[in-house]
Structures are given as structure tokens and as C-alpha cells.
Biopython code that builds the backbone (N, CA, C, O; Angstrom):
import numpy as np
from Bio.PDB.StructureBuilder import StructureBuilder

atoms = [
    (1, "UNK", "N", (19.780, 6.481, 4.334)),
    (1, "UNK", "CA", (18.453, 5.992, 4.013)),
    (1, "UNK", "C", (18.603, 4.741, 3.142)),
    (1, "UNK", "O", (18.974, 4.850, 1.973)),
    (2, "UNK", "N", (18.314, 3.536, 3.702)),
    (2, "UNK", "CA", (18.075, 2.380, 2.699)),
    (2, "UNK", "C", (16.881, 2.077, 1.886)),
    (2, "UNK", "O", (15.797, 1.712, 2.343)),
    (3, "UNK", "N", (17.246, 2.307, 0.315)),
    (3, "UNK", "CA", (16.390, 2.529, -0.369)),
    (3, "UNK", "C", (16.169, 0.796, -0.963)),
    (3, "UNK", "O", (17.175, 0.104, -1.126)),
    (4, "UNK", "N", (14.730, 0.211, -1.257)),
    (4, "UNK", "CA", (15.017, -1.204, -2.348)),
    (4, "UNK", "C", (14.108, -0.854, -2.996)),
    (4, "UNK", "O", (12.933, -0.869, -2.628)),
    (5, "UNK", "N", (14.636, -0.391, -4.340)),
    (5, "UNK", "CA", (13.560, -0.141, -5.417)),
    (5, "UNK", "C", (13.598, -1.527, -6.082)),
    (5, "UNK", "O", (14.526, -2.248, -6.450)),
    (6, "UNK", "N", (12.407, -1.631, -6.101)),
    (6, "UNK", "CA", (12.451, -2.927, -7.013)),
    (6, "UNK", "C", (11.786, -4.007, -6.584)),
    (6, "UNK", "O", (10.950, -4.667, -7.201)),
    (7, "UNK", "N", (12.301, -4.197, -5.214)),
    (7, "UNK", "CA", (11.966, -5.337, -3.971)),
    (7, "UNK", "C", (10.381, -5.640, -3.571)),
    (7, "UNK", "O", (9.646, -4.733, -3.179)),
    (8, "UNK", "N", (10.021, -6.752, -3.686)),
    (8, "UNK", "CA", (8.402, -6.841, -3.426)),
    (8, "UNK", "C", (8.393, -6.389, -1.893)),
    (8, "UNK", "O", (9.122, -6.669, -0.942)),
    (9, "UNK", "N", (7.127, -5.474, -2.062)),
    (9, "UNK", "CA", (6.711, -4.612, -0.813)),
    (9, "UNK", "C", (6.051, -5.774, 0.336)),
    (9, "UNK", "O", (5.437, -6.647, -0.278)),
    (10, "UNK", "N", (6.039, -5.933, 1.470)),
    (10, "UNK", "CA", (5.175, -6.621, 2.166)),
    (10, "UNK", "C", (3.812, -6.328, 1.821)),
    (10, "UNK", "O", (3.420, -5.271, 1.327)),
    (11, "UNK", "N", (3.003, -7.490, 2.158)),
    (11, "UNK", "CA", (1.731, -7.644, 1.914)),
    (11, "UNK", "C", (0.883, -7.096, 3.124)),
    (11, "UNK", "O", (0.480, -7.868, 3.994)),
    (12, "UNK", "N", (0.597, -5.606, 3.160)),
    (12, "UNK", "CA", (0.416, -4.882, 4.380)),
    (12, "UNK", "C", (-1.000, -4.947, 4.508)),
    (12, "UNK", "O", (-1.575, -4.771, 3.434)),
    (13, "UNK", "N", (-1.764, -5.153, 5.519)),
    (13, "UNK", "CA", (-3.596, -4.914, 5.684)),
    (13, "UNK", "C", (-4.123, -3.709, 6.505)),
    (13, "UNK", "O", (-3.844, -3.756, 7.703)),
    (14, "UNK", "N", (-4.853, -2.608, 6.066)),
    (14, "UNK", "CA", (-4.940, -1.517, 6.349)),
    (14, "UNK", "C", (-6.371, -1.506, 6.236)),
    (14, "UNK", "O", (-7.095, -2.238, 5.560)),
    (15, "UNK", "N", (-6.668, -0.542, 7.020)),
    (15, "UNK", "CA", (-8.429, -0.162, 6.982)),
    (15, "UNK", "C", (-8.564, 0.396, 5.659)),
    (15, "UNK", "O", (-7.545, 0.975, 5.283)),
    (16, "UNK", "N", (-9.894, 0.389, 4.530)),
    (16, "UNK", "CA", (-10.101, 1.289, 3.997)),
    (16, "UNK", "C", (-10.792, 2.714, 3.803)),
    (16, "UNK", "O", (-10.082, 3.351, 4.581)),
    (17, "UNK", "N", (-11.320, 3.260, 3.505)),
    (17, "UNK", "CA", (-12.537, 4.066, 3.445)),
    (17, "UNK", "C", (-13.805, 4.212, 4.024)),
    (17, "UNK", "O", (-14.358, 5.290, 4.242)),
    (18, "UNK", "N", (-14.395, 2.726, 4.348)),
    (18, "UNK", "CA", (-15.318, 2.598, 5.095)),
    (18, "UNK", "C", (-14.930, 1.810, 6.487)),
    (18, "UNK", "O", (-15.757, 1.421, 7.311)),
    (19, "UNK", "N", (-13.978, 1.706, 6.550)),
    (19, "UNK", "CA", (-13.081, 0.750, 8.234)),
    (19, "UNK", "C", (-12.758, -0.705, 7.726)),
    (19, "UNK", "O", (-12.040, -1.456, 8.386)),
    (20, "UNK", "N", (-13.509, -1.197, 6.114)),
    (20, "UNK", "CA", (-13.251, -2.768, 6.202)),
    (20, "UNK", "C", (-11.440, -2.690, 6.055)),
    (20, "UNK", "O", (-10.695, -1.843, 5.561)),
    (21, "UNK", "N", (-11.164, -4.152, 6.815)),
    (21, "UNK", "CA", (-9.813, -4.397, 6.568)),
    (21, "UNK", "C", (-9.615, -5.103, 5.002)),
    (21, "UNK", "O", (-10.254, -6.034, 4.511)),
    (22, "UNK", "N", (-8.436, -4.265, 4.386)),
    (22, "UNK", "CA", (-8.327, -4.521, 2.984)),
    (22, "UNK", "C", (-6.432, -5.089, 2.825)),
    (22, "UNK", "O", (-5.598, -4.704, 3.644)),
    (23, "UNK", "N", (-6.119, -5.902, 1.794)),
    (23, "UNK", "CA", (-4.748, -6.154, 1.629)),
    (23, "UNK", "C", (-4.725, -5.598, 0.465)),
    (23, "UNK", "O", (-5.570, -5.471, -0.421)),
    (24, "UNK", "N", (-2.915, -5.069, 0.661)),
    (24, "UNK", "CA", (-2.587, -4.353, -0.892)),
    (24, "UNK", "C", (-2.680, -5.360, -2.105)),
    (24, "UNK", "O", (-2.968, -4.816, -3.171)),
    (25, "UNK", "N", (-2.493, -6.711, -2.142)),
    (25, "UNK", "CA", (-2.637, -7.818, -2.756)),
    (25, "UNK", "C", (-3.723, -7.890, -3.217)),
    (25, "UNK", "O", (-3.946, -8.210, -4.384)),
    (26, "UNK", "N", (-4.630, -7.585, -2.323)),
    (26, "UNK", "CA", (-6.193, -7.730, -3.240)),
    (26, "UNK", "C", (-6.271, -6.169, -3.780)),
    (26, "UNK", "O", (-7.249, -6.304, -4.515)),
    (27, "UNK", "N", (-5.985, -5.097, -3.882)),
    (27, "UNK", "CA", (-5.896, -3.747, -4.274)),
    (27, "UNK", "C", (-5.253, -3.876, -5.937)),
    (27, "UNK", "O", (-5.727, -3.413, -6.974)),
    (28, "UNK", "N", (-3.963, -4.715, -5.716)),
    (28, "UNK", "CA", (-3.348, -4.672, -7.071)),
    (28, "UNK", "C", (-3.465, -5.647, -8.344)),
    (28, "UNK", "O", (-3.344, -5.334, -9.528)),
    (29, "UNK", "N", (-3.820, -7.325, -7.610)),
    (29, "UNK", "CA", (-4.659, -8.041, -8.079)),
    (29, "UNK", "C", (-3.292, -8.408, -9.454)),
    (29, "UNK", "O", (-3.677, -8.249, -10.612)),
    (30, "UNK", "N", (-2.291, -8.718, -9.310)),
    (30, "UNK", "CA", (-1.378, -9.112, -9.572)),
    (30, "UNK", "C", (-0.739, -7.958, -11.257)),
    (30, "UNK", "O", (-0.412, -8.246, -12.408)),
    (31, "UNK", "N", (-0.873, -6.450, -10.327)),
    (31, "UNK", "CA", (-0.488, -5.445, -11.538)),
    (31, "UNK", "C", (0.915, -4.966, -10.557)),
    (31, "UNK", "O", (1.295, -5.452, -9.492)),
    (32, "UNK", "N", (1.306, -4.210, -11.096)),
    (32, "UNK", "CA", (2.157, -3.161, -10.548)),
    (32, "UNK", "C", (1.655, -2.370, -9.379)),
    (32, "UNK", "O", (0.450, -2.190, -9.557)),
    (33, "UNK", "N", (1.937, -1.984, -8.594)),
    (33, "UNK", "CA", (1.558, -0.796, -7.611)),
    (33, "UNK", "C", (2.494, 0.305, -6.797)),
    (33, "UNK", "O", (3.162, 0.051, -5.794)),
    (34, "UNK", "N", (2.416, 1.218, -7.271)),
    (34, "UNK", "CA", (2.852, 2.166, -6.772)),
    (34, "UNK", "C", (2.308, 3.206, -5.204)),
    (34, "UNK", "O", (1.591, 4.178, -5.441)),
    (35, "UNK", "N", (2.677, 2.930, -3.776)),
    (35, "UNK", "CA", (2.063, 3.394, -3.163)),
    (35, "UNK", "C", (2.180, 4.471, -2.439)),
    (35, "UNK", "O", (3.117, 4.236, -1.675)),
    (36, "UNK", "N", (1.765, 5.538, -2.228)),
    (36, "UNK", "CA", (2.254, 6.320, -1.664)),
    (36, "UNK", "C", (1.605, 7.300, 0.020)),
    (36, "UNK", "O", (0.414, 7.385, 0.319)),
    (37, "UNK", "N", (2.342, 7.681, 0.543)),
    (37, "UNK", "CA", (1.377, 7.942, 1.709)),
    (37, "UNK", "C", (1.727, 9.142, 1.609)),
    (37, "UNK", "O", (2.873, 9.398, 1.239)),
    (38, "UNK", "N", (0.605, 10.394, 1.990)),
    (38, "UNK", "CA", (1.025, 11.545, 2.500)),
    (38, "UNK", "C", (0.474, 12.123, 2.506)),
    (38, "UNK", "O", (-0.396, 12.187, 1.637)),
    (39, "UNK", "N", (0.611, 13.283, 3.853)),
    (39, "UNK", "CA", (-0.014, 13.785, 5.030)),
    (39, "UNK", "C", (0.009, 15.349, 4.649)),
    (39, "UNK", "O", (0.984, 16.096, 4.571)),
    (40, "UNK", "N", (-1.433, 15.637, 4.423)),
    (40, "UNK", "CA", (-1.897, 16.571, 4.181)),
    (40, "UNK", "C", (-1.841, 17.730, 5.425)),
    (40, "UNK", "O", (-1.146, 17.755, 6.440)),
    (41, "UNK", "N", (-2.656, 18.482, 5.022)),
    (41, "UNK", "CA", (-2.649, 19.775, 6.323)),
    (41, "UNK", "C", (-4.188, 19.454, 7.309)),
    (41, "UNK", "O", (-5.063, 20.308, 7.167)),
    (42, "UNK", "N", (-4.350, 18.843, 7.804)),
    (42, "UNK", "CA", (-5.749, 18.412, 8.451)),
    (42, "UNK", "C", (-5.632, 18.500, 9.547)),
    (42, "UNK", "O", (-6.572, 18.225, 10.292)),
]
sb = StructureBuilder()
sb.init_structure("model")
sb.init_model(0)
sb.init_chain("A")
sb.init_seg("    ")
for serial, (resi, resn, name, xyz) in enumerate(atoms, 1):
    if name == "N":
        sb.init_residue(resn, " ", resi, " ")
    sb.init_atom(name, np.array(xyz, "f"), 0.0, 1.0, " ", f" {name:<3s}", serial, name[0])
structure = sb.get_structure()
């Protein structure tokens, strides 16, 4: 598994909550971000 802790993440654009398309860039707004994904029982 190649891990890069540290390494700036790509600047990914994902639907949000209501379908608008959102970038993590505008989410973090030049802080730290920690992101995580995961898949519940649904």
C-alpha cells in the first residue's frame, strides 16, 4: 500500500448534499483538511 502522508491531496469536485458540484478547495478555504470516506450499512 503506498501511503503519502503529508502530500497535497488533488483538488477533487464532488456532488454535495443537495447535487451542487462543490471543490475540496472551496470546503477548506486554505485550512487543513482531513478527509475521510466511509461506507456505512445502507
Amino acid at each position: 500500500m503506498n501511503q503519502t502522508i503529508g502530500k497535497r491531496f488533488p483538488d477533487l469536485e464532488m456532488p454535495d448534499q443537495d447535487g451542487k458540484k462543490i471543490k475540496l478547495s472551496d470546503i477548506a478555504a486554505n485550512f487543513p483538511l482531513i478527509l475521510v470516506f466511509y461506507r456505512g450499512y445502507w
